[in-house]
N, CA, C and O atoms as a Tinker XYZ file with bonds, in Angstrom:
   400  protein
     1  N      0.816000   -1.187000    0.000000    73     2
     2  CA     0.000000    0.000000    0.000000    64     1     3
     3  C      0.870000    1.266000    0.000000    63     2     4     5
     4  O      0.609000    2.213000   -0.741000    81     3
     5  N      2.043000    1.260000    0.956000    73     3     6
     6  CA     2.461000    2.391000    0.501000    64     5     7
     7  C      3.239000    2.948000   -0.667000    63     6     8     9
     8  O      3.239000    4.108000   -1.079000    81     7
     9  N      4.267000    1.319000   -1.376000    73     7    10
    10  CA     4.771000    1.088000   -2.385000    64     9    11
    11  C      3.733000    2.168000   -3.622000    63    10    12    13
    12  O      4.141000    3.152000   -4.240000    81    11
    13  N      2.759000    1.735000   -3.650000    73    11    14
    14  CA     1.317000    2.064000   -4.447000    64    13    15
    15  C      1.387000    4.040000   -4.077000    63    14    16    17
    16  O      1.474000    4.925000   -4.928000    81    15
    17  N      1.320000    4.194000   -2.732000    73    15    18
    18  CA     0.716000    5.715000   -2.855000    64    17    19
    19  C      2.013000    5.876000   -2.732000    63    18    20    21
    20  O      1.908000    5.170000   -1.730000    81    19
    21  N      2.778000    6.040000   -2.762000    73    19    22
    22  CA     4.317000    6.776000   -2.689000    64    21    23
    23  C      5.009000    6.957000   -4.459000    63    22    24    25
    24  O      5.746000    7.857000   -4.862000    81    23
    25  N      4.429000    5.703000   -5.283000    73    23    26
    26  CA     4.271000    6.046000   -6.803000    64    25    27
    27  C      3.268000    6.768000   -7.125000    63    26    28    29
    28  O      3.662000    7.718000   -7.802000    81    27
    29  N      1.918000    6.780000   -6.935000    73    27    30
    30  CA     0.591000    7.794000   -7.133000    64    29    31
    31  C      1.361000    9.514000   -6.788000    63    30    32    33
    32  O      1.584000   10.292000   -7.715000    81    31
    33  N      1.666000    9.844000   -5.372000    73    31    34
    34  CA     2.238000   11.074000   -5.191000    64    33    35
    35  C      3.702000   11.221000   -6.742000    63    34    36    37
    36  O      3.604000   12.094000   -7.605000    81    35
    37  N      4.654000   10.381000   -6.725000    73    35    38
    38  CA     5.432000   10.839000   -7.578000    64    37    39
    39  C      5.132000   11.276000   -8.786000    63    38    40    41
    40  O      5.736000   12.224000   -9.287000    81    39
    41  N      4.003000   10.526000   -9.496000    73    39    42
    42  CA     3.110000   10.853000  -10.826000    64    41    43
    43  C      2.682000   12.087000  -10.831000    63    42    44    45
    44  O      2.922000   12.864000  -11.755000    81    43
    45  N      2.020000   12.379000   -9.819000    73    43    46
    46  CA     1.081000   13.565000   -9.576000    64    45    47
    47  C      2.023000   14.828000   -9.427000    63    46    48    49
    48  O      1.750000   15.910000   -9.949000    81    47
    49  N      3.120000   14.603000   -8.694000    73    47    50
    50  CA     4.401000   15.399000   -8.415000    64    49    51
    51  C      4.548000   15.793000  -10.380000    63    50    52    53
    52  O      4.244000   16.788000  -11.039000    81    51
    53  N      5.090000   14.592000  -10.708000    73    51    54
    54  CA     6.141000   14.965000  -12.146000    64    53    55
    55  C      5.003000   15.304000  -13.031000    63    54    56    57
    56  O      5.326000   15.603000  -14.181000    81    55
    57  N      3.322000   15.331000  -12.651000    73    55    58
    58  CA     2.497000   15.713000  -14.015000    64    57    59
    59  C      2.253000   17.062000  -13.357000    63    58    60    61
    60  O      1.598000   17.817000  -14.075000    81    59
    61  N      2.564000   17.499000  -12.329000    73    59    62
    62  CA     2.019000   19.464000  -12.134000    64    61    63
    63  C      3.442000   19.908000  -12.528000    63    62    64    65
    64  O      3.477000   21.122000  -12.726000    81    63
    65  N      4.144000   19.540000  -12.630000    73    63    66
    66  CA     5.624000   20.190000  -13.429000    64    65    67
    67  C      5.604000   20.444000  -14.427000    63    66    68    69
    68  O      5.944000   21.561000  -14.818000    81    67
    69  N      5.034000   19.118000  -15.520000    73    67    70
    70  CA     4.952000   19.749000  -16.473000    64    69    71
    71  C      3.965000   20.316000  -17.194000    63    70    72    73
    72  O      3.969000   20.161000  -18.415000    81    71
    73  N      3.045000   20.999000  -16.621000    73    71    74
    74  CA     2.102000   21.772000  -17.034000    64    73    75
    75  C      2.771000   23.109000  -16.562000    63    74    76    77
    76  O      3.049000   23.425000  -15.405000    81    75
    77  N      2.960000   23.797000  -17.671000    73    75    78
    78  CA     2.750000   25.574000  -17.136000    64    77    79
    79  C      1.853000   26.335000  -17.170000    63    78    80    81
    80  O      1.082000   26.291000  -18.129000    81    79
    81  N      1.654000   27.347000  -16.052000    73    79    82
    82  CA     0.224000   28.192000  -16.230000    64    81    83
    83  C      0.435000   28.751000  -16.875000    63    82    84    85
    84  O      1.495000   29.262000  -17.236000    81    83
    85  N     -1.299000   28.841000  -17.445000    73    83    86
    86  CA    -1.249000   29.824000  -18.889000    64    85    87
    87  C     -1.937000   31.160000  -18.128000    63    86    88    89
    88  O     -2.848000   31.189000  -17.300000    81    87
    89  N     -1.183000   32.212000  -18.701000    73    87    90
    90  CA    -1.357000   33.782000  -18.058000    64    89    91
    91  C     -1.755000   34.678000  -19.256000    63    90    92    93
    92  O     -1.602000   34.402000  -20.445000    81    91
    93  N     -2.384000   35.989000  -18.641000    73    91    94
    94  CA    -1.813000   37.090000  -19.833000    64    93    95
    95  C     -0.865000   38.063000  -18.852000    63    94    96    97
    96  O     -0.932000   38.231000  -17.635000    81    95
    97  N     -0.191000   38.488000  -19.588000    73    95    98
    98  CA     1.058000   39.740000  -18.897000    64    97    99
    99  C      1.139000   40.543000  -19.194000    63    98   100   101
   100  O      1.961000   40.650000  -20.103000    81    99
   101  N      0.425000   41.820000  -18.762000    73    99   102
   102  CA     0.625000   43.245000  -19.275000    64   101   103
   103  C      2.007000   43.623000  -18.950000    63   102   104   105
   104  O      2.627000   43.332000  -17.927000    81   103
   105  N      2.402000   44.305000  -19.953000    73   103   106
   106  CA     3.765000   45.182000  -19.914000    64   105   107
   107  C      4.141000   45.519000  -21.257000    63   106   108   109
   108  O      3.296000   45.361000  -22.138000    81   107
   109  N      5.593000   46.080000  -21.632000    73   107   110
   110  CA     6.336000   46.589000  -22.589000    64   109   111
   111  C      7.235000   45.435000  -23.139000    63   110   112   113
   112  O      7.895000   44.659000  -22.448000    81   111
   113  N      7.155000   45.455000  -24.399000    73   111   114
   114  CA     8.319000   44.408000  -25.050000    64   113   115
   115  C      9.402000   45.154000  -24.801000    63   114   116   117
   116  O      9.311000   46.369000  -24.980000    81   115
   117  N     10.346000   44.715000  -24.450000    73   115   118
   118  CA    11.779000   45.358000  -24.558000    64   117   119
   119  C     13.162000   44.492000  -24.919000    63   118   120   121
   120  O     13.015000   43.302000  -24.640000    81   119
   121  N     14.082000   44.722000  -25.310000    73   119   122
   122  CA    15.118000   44.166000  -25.825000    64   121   123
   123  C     16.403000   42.980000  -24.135000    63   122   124   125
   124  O     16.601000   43.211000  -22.942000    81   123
   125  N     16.701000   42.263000  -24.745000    73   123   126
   126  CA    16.717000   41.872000  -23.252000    64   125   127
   127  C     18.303000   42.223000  -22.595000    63   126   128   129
   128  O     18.769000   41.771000  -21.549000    81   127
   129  N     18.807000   42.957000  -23.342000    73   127   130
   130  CA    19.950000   44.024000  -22.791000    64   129   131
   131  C     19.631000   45.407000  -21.872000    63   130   132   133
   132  O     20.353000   45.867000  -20.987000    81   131
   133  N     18.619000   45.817000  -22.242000    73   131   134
   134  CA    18.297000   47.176000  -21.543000    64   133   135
   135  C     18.059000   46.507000  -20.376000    63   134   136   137
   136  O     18.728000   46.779000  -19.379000    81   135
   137  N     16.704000   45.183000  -20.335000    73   135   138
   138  CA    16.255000   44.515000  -19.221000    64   137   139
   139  C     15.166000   45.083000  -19.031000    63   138   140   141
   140  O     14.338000   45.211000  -19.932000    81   139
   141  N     14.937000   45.657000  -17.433000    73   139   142
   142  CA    13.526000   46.467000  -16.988000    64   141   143
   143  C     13.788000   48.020000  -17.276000    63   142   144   145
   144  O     12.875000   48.771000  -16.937000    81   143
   145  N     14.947000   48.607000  -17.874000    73   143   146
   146  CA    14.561000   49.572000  -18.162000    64   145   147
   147  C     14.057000   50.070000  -19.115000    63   146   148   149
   148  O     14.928000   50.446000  -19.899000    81   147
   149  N     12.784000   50.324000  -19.550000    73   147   150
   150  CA    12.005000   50.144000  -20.966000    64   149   151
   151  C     12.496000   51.760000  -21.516000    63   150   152   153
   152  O     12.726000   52.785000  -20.875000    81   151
   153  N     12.539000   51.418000  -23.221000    73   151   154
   154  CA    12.609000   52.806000  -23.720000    64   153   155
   155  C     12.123000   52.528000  -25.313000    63   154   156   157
   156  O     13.011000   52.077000  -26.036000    81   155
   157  N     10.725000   52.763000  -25.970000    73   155   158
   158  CA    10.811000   51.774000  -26.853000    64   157   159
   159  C     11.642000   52.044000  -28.319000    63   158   160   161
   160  O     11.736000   51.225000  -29.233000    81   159
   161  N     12.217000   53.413000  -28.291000    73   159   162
   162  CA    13.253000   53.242000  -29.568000    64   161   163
   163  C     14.359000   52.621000  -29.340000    63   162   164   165
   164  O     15.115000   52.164000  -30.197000    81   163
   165  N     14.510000   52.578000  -28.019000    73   163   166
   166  CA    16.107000   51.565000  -27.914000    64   165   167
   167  C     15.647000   50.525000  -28.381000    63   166   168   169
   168  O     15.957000   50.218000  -29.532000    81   167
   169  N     14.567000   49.493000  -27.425000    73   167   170
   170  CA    13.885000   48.451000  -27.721000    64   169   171
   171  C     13.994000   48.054000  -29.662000    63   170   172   173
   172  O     14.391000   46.981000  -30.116000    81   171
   173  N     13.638000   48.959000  -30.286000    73   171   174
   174  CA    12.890000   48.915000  -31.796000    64   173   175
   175  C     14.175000   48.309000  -32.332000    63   174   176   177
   176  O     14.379000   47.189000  -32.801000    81   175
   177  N     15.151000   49.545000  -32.103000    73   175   178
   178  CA    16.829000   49.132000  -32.596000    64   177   179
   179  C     17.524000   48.443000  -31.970000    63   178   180   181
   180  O     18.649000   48.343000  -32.462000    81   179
   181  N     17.299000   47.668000  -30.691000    73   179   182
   182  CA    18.130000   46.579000  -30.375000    64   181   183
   183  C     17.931000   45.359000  -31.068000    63   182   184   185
   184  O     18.660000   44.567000  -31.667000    81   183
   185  N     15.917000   45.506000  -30.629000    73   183   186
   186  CA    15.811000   44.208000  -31.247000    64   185   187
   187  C     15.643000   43.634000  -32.543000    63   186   188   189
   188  O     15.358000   42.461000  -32.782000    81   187
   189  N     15.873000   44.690000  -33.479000    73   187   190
   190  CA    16.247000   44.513000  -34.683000    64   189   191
   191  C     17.288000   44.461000  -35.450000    63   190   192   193
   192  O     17.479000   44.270000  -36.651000    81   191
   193  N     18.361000   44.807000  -33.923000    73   191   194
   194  CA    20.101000   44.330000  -33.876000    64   193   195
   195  C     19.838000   42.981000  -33.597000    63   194   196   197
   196  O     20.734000   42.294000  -34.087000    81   195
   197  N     19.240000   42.506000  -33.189000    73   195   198
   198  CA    19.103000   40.534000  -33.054000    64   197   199
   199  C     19.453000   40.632000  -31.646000    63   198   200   201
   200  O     19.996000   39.636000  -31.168000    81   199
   201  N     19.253000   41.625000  -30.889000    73   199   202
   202  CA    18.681000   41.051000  -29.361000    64   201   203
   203  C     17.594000   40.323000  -29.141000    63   202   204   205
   204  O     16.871000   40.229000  -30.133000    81   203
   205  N     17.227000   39.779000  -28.195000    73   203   206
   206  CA    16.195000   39.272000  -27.549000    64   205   207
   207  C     15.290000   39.855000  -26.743000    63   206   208   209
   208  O     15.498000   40.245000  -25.594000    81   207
   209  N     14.097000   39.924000  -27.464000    73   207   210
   210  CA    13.288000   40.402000  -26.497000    64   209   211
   211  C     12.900000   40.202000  -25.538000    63   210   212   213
   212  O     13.296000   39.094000  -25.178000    81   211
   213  N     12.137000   40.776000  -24.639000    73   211   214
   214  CA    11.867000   40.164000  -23.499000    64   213   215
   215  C     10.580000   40.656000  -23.207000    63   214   216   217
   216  O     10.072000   40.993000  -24.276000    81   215
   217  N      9.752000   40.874000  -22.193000    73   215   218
   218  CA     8.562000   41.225000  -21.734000    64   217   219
   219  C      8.800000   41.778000  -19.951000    63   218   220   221
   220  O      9.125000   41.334000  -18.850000    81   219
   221  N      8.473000   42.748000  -20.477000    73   219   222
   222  CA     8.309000   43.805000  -18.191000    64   221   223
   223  C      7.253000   43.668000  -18.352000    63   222   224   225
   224  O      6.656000   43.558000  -19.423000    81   223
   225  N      6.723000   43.648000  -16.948000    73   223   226
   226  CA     5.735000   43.590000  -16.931000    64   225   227
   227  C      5.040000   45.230000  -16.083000    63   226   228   229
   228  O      5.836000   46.014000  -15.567000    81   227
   229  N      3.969000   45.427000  -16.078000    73   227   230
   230  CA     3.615000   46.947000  -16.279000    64   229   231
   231  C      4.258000   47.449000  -14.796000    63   230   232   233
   232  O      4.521000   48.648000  -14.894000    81   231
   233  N      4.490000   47.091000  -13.877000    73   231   234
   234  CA     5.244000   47.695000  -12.729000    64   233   235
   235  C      6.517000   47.789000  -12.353000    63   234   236   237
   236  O      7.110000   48.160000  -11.340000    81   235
   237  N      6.830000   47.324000  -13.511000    73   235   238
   238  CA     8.623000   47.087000  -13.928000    64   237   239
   239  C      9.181000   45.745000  -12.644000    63   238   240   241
   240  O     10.368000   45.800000  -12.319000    81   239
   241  N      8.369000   44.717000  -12.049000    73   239   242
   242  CA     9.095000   44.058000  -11.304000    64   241   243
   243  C      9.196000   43.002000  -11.893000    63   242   244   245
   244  O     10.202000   42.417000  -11.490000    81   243
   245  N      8.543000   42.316000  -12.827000    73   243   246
   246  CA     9.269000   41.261000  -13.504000    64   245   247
   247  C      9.143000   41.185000  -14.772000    63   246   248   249
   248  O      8.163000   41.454000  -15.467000    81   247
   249  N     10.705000   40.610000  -15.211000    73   247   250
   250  CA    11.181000   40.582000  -16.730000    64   249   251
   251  C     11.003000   38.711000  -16.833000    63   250   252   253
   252  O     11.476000   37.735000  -16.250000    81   251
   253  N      9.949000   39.004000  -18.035000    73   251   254
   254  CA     9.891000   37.513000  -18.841000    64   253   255
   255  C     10.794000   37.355000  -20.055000    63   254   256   257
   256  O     10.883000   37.953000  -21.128000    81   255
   257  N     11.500000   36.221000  -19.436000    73   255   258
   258  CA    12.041000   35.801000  -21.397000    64   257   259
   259  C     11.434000   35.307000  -21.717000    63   258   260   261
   260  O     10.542000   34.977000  -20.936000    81   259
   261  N     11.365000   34.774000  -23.262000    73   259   262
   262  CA    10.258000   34.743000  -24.695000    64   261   263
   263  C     11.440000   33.151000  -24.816000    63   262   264   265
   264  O     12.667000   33.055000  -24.773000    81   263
   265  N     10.299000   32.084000  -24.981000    73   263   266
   266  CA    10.992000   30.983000  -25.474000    64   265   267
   267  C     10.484000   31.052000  -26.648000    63   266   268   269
   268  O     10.522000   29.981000  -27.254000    81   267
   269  N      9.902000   32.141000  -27.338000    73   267   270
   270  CA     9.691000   31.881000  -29.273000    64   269   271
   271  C      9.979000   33.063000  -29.394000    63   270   272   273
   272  O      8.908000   33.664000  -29.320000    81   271
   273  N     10.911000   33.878000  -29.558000    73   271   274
   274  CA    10.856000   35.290000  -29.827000    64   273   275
   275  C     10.014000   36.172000  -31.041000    63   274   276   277
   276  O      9.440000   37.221000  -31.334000    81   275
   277  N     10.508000   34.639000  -31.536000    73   275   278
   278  CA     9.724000   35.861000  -33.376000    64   277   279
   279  C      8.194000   36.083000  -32.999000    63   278   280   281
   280  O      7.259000   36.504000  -33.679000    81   279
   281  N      8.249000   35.755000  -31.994000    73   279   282
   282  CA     6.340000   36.050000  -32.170000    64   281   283
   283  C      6.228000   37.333000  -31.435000    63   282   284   285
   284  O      5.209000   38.004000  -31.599000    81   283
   285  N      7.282000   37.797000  -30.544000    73   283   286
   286  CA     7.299000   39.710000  -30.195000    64   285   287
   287  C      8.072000   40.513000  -31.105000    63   286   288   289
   288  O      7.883000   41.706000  -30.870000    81   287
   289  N      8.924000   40.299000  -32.117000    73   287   290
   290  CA     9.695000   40.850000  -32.769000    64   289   291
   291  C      9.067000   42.217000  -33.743000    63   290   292   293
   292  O      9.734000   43.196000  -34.076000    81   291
   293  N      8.075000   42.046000  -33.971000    73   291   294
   294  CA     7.446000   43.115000  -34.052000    64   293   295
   295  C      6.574000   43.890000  -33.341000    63   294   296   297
   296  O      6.019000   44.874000  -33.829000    81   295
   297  N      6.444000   43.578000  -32.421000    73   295   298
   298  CA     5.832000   44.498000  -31.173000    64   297   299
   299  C      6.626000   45.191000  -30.493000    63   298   300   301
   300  O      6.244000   45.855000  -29.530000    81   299
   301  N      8.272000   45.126000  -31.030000    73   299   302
   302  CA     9.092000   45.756000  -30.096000    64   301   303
   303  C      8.628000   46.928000  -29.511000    63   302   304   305
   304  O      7.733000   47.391000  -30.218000    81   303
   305  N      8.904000   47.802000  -28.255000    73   303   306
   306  CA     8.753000   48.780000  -27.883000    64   305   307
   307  C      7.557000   49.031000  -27.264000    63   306   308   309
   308  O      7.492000   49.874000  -26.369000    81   307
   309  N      6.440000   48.301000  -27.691000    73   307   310
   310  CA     4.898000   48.293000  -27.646000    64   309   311
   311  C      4.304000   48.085000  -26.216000    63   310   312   313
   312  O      4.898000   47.285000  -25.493000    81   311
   313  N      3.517000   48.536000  -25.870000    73   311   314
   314  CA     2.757000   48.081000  -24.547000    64   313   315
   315  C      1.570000   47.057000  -24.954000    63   314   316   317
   316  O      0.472000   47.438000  -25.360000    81   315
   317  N      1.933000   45.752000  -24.793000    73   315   318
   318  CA     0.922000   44.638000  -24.856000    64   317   319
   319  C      0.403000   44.098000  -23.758000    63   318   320   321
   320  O      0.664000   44.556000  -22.646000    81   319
   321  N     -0.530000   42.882000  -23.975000    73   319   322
   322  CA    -0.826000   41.803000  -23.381000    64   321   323
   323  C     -0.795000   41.082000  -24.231000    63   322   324   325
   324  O     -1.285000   41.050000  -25.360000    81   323
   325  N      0.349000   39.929000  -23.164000    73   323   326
   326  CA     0.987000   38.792000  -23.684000    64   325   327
   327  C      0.114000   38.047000  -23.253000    63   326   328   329
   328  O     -0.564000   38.452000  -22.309000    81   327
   329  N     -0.196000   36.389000  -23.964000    73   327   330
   330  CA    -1.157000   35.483000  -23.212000    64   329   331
   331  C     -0.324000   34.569000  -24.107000    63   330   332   333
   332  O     -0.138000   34.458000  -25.319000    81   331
   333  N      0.220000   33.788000  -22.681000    73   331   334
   334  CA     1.151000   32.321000  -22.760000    64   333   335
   335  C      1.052000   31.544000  -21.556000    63   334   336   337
   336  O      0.376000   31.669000  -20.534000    81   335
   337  N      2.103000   30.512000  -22.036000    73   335   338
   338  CA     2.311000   29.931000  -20.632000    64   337   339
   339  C      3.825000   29.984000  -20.352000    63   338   340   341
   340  O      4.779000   29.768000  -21.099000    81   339
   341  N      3.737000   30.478000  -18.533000    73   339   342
   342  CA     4.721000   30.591000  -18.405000    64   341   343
   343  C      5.813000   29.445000  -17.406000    63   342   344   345
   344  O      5.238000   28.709000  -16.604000    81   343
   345  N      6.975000   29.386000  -17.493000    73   343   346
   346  CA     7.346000   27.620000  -16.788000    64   345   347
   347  C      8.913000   28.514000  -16.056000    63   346   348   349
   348  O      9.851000   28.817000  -16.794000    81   347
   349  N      8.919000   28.747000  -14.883000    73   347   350
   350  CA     9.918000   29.681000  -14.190000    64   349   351
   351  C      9.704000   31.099000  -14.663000    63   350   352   353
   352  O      8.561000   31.552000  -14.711000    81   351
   353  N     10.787000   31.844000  -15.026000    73   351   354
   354  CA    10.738000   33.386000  -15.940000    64   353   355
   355  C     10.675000   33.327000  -17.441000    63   354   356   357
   356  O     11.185000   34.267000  -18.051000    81   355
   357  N     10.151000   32.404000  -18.080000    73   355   358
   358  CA    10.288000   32.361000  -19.616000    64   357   359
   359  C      8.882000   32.022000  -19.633000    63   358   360   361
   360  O      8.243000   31.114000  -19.103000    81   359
   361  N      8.453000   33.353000  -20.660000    73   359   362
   362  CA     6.921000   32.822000  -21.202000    64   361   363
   363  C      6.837000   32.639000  -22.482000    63   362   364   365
   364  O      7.328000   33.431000  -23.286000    81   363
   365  N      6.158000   31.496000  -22.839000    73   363   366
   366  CA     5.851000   30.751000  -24.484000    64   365   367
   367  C      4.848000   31.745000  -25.451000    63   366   368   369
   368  O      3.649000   31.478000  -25.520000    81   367
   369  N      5.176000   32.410000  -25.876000    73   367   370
   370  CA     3.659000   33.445000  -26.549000    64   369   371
   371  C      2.570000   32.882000  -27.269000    63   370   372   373
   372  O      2.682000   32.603000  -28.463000    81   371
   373  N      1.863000   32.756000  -26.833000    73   371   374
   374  CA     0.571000   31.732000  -27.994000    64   373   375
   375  C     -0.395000   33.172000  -28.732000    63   374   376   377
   376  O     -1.091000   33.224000  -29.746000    81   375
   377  N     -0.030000   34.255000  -27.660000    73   375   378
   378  CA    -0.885000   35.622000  -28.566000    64   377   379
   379  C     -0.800000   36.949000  -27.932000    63   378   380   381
   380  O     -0.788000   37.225000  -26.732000    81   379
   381  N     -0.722000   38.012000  -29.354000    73   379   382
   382  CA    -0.180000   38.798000  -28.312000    64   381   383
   383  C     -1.629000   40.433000  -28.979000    63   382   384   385
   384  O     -2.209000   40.462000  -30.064000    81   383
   385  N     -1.744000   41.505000  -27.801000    73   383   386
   386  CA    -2.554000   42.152000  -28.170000    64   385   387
   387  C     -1.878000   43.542000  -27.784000    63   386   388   389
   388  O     -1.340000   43.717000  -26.691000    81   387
   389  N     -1.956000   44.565000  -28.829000    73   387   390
   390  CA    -1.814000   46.034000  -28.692000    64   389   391
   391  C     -2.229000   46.629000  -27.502000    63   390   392   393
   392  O     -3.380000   46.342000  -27.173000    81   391
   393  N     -1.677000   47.299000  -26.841000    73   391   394
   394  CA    -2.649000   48.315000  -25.825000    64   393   395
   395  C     -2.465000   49.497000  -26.076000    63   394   396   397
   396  O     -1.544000   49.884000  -26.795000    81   395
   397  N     -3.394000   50.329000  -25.468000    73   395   398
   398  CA    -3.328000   51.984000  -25.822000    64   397   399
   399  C     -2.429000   52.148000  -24.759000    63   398   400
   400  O     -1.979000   53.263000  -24.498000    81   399
């Protein structure tokens, strides 16, 4: 019996790992050299120097990395909402929306 629930917990353990929550994240695309300090013409021309973008989020306390980048590469500079999933500090972009 415990053989039994001591494998049940490990399953259950290794299947909430690999699920990441799916979020949306308001903030600024930015280049991932500047970091949290957003500016979006730096942003425009870094990341079209082949930096990496990244995502702040609107209170400047956390910076997401982009595990698909090309999918912010043209939003550089932009104030969006991102909607992905995120797995530690890297969020996956499945879609992204303009804000005023």
């Amino acid at each position: 019996m415990k053989k039994t629930l001591s494998t049940l917990t490990l399953f259950a353990a290794l299947a909430g790992m690999s699920f990441a929550a799916s979020v949306t994240v308001r903030g600024h695309v930015n280049d991932a050299k500047c970091g949290t300090k957003v500016n979006a013409t730096c942003a425009r021309k870094c990341i079209a120097g082949g930096s990496a973008p990244v995502v702040v989020s609107d209170n400047g306390s956390k910076l997401y990395k982009v595990a698909n980048p090309a999918a912010l590469k043209k939003y550089a500079g932009d104030h969006v909402a991102v909607r992905g999933s995120v797995n530690g500090d890297t969020i996956t972009v499945s879609s992204v929306k303009v804000l005023k």
